[in-house]
C-alpha positions as CSV (number, residue, x, y, z in Angstrom):
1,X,0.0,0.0,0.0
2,X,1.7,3.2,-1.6
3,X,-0.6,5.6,0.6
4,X,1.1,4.6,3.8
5,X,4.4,5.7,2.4
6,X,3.0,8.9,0.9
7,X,1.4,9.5,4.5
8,X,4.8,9.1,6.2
9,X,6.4,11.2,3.6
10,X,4.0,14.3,4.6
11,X,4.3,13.5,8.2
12,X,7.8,13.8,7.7
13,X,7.5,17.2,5.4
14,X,5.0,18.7,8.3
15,X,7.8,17.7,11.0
16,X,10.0,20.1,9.0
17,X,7.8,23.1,8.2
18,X,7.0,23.1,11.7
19,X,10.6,23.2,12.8
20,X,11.3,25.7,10.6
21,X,8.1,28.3,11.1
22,X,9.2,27.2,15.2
23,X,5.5,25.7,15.4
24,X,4.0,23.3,18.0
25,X,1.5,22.2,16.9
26,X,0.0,21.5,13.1
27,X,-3.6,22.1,13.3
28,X,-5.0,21.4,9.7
29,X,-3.1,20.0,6.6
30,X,-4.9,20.3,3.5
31,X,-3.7,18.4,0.3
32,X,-5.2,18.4,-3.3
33,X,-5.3,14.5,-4.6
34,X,-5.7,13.9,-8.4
35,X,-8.4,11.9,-9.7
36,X,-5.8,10.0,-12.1
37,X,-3.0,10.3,-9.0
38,X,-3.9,6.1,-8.3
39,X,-4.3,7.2,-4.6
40,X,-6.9,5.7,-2.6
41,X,-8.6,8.2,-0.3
42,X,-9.6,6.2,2.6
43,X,-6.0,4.4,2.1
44,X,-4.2,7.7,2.6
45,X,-6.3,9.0,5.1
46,X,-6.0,5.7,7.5
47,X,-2.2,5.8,7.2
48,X,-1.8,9.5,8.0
49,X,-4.2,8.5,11.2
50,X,-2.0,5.7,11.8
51,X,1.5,7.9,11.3
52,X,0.8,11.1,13.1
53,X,0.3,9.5,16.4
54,X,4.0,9.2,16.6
55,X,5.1,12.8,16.0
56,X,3.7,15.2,19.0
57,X,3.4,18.6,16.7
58,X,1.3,16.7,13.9
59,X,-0.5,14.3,16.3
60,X,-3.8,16.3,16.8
61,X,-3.4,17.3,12.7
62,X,-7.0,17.1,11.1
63,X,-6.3,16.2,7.5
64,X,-8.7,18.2,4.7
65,X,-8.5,16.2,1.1
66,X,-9.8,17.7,-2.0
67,X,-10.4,15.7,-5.3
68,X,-9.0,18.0,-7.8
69,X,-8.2,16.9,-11.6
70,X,-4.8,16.1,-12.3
71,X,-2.2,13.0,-11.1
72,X,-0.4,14.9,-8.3
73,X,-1.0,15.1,-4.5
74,X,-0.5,18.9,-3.2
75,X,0.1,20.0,0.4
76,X,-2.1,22.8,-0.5
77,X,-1.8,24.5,3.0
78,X,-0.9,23.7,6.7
79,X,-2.3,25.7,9.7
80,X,0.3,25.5,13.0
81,X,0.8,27.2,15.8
């Protein structure tokens, strides 16, 4: 399962932005999934679930996911504090 590994790769990409905007706390991550992208929603979501429980600043993260057209995911915007 691909989405796993893409959800640890954001997790890991939040970890970062955090450190370097001197944030606690991710609130919301919102990322833009293509229709042709071959990710499975529910797949993506469930592993992000899974992986944020083991990184304090991104464990209370809700995660917003927007079908758009295309084949790419997009971190389209993170709210931290």
């Amino acid at each position: 399962m691909h989405e796993l590994s893409l959800a640890q790769g954001l997790i890991s990409q939040l970890k970062e932005l955090a450190g370097v905007h001197k944030a606690t706390r991710i609130v919301t991550v919102r990322v833009n999934v293509g229709t042709m992208a071959g990710i499975v929603i529910d797949s993506f979501t469930f592993g992000f679930n899974a992986v944020k429980t083991e990184t304090n600043c991104v464990r209370e993260a809700q995660l917003e996911i927007t079908e758009v057209d295309g084949d790419e995911l997009i971190l389209a915007q993170v709210i931290m504090e």
